[in-house]
C-alpha positions as a Markdown table, in Angstrom:
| # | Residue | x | y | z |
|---|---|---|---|---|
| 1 | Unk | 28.0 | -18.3 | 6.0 |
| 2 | Unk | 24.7 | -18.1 | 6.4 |
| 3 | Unk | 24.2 | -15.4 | 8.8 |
| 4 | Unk | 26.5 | -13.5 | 5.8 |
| 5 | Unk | 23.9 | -14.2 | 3.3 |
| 6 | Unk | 21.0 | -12.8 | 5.6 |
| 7 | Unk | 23.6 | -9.4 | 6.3 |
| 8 | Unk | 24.5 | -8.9 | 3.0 |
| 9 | Unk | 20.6 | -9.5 | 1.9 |
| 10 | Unk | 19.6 | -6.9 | 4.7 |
| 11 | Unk | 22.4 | -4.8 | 3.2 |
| 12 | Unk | 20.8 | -4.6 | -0.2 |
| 13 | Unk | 17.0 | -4.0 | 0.8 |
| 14 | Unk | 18.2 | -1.1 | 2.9 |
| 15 | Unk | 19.8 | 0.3 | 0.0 |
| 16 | Unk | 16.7 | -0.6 | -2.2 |
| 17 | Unk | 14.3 | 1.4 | 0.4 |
| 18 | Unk | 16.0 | 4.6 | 0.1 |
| 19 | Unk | 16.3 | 4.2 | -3.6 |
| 20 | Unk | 12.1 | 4.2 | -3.2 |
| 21 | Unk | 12.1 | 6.9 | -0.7 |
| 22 | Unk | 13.7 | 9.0 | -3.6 |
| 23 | Unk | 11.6 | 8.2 | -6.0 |
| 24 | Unk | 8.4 | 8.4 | -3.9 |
| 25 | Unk | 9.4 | 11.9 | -2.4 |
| 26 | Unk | 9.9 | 12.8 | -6.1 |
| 27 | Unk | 6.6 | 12.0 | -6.7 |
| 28 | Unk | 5.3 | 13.6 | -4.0 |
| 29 | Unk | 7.0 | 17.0 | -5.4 |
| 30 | Unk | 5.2 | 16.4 | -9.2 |
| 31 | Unk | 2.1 | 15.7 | -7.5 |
| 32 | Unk | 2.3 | 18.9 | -5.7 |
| 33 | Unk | 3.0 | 20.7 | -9.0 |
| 34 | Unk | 0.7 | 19.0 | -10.8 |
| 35 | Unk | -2.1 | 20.0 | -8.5 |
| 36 | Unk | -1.0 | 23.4 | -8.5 |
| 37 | Unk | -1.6 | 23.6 | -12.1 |
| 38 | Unk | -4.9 | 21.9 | -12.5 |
| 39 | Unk | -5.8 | 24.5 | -9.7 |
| 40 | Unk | -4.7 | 27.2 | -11.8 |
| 41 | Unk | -5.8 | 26.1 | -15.0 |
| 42 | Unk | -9.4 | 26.1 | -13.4 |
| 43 | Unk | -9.4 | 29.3 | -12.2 |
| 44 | Unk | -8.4 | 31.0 | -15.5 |
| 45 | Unk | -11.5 | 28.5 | -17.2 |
| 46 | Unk | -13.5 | 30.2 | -14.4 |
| 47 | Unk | -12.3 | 33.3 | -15.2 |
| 48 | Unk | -13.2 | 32.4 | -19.3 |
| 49 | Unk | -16.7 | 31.2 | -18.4 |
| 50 | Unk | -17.4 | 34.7 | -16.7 |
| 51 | Unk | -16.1 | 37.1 | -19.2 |
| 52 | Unk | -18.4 | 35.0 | -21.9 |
| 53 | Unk | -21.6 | 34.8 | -19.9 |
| 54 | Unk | -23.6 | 38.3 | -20.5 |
């Protein structure tokens, strides 16, 4: 009974873990974006700055 309890427990943390990995590789993916754009975005304010300076 016992050893059950530990399998079925094992069972369920396994499941839990790639349920995380999901999440943290979608993460990953929005981070990616999101750094992309903040690059972006400063290179147009760059590109701003220039065309205002004389």
């Amino acid at each position: 009974m016992e050893i059950q309890t530990l399998q079925d427990a094992v069972k369920e943390l396994k499941v839990q873990i790639r349920e995380m990995d999901g999440q943290r590789q979608a993460l990953t993916e929005r981070i990616a974006k999101t750094e992309s754009s903040v690059k972006s975005a400063h290179k147009r304010i760059d590109d701003l700055q220039k065309e205002m300076m004389p």
